[in-house]
C-alpha positions in Angstrom: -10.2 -2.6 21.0 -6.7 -1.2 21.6 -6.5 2.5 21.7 -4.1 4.9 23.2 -1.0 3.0 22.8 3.0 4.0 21.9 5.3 1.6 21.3 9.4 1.5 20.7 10.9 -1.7 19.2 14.2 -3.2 19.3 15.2 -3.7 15.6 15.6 -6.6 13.8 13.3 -9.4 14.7 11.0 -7.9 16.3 7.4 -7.5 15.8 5.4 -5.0 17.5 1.4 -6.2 17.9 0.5 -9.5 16.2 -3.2 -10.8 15.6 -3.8 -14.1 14.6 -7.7 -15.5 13.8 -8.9 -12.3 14.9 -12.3 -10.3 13.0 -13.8 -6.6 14.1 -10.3 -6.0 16.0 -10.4 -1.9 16.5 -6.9 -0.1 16.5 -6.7 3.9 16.8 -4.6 6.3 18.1 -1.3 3.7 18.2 2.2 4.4 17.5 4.0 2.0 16.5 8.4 2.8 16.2 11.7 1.0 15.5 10.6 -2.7 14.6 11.6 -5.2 12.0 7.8 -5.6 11.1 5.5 -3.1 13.4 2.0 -4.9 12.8 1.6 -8.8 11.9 -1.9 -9.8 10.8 -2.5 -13.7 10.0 -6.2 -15.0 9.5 -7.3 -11.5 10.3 -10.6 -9.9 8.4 -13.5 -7.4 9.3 -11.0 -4.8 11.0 -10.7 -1.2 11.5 -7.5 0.9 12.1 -7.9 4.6 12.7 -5.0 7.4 13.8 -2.4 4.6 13.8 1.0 5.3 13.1 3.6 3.3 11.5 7.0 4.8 11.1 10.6 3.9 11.0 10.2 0.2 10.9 11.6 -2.2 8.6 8.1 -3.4 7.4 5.1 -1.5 8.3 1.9 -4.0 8.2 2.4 -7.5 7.1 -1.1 -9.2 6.5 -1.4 -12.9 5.2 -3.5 -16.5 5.3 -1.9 -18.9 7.2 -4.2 -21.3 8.1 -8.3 -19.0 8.0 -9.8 -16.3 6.5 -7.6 -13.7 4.2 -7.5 -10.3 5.1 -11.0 -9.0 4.3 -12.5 -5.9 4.3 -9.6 -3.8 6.3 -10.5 -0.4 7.2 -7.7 2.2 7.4 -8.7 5.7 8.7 -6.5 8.6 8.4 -3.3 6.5 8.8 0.0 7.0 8.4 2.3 4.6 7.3 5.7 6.7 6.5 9.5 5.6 6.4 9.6 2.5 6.9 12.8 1.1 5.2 11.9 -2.1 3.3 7.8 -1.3 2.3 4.9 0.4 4.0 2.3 -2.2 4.1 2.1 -5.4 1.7 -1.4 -7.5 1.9 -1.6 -11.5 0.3 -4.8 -12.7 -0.8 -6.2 -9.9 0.6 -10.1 -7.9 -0.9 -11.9 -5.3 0.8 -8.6 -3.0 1.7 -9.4 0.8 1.8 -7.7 3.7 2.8 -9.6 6.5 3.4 -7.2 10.0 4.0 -3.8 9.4 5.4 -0.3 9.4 4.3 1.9 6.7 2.6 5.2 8.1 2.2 9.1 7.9 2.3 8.8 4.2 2.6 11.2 1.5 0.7 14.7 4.0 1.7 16.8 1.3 2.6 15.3 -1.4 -0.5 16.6 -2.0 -3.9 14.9 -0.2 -6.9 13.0 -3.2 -7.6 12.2 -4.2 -4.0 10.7 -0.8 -2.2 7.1 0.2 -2.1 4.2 1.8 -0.6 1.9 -0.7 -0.7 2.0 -4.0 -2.1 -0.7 -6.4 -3.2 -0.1 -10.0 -3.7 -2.5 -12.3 -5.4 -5.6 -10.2 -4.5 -9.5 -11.2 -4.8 -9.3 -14.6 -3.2 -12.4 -13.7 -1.6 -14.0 -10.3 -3.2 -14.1 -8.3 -6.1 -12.2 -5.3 -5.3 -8.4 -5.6 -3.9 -8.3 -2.3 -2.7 -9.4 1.3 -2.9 -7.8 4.8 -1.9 -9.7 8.3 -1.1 -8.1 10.8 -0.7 -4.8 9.1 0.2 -1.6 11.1 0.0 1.8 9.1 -2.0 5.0 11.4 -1.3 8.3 10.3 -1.6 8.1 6.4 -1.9 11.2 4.5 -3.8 11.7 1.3 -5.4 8.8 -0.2 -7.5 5.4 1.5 -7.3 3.6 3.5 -4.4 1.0 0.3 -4.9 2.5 -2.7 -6.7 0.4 -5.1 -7.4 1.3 -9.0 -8.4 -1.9 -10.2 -9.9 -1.5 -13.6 -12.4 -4.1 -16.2 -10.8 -7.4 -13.7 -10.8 -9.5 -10.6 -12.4 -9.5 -7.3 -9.1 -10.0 -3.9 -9.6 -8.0 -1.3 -7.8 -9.5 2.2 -7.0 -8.2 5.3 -6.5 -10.9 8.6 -5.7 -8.9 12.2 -4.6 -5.4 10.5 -4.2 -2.1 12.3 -4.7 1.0 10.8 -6.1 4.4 12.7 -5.8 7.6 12.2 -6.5 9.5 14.7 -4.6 13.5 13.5 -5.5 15.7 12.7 -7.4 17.1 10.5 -5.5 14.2 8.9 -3.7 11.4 7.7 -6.2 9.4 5.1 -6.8 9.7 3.6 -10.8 6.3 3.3 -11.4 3.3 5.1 -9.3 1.2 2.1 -9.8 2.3 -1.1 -11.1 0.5 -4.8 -12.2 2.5 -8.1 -12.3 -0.5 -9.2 -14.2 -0.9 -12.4 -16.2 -4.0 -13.2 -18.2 -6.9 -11.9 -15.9 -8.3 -8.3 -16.3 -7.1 -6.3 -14.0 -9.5 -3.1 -14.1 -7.3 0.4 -12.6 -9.8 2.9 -11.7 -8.9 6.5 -10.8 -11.4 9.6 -10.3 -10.2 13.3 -9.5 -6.4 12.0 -8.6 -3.5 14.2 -8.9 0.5 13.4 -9.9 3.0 16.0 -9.7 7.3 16.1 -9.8 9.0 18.4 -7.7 12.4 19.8 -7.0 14.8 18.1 -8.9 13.0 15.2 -9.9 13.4 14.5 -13.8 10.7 12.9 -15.8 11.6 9.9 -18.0 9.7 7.8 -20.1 11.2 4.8 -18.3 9.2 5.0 -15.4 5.4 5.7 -16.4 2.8 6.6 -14.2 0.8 2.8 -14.6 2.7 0.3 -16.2 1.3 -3.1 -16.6 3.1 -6.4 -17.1 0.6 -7.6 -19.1 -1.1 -4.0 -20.8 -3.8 -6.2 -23.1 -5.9 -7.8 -19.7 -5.6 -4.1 -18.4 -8.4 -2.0 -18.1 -7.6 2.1 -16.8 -11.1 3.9 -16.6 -9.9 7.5 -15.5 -12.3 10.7 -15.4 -10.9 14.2 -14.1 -7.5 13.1 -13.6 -4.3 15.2 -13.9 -1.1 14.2 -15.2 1.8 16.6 -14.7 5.5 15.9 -14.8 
């Protein structure tokens, strides 16, 4: 368990806490500030991260296989992962991911329009069912590709969202797509219960840049009850 911690990085290169072959590693109530990649997880699985803080990094949270486990059944409680200027968090081969509460906003600033995201999800399901789900988790102000982007072509996954909120807040700083799927001939199921999207300020609305938008729309499955479009 690390608790209680507040770190300052020194740019480019730099990586703030790395955990390698590492299960029921507990993080809460850590800043992390000012690194090219603020948390590195390889081999990692079983994990919980509560209260921490990820802002103004390049990279938020990095997790991968390198030589173990993916990243399994992540737990991230009332987190914030906010302005950091290349992506907030991206997760290969990962299942089990879940966010419950928190913020994932103003990340991707410094990325191109096709690069930037909130949270990204490469090649998901290696182990599980479910890539990753989100309760009550607030988007705001991402930009690039999607506040989750999703590259799915090997697999089926199903992707949850329950009481999230997605905003785009600018004109200037938005994300193309809310959600998007990279998907190739597996179903990809999208489900979404009691979530909100809104536009505000001068944000316009164009038909180039849909809420979902799937690569491959016929192996996509949206199930959506009490969900509200507007903007």
């Amino acid at each position: 368990a690390i608790r209680d911690l507040h770190l300052i990085g020194s740019g480019i290169g730099s990586v703030g806490m790395k955990a390698d072959d590492c299960a029921y590693l507990s993080l809460s109530d850590v800043y992390l500030s000012g690194f090219e990649t603020a948390i590195e997880l390889t081999d990692c699985l079983s994990s919980q991260f509560e209260r921490v803080l990820l802002r103004w990094n390049g990279f938020g949270l990095h997790a991968a296989r390198v030589d173990g486990s993916r990243p399994n059944a992540l737990s991230f409680d009332h987190c914030i992962i906010g302005n950091n200027i290349y992506g907030g968090a991206h997760f290969e081969e990962a299942a089990g991911i879940t966010f419950h509460g928190g913020t994932i906003e103003g990340n991707g600033s410094h990325a191109a329009q096709s690069d930037g995201f909130g949270i990204k999800l490469t090649e998901s399901c290696a182990q599980g069912a479910v890539a990753a789900s989100f309760f009550g988790t607030w988007f705001e102000a991402n930009r690039g590709r999607a506040d989750v982007w999703m590259i799915q072509k090997q697999r089926p996954a199903v992707l949850g969202f329950h009481g999230a909120t997605l905003s785009r807040v600018s004109g200037s700083q938005y994300v193309t797509n809310h959600v998007f799927i990279d998907n190739g001939p597996h179903e990809v199921v999208v489900g979404a219960l009691g979530v909100g999207i809104r536009t505000f300020n001068d944000y316009q609305s164009s038909p180039d840049r849909a809420v979902l938008r799937a690569t491959n729309p016929a192996a996509l499955k949206v199930e959506a009850w009490g969900s509200q479009v507007l903007g």
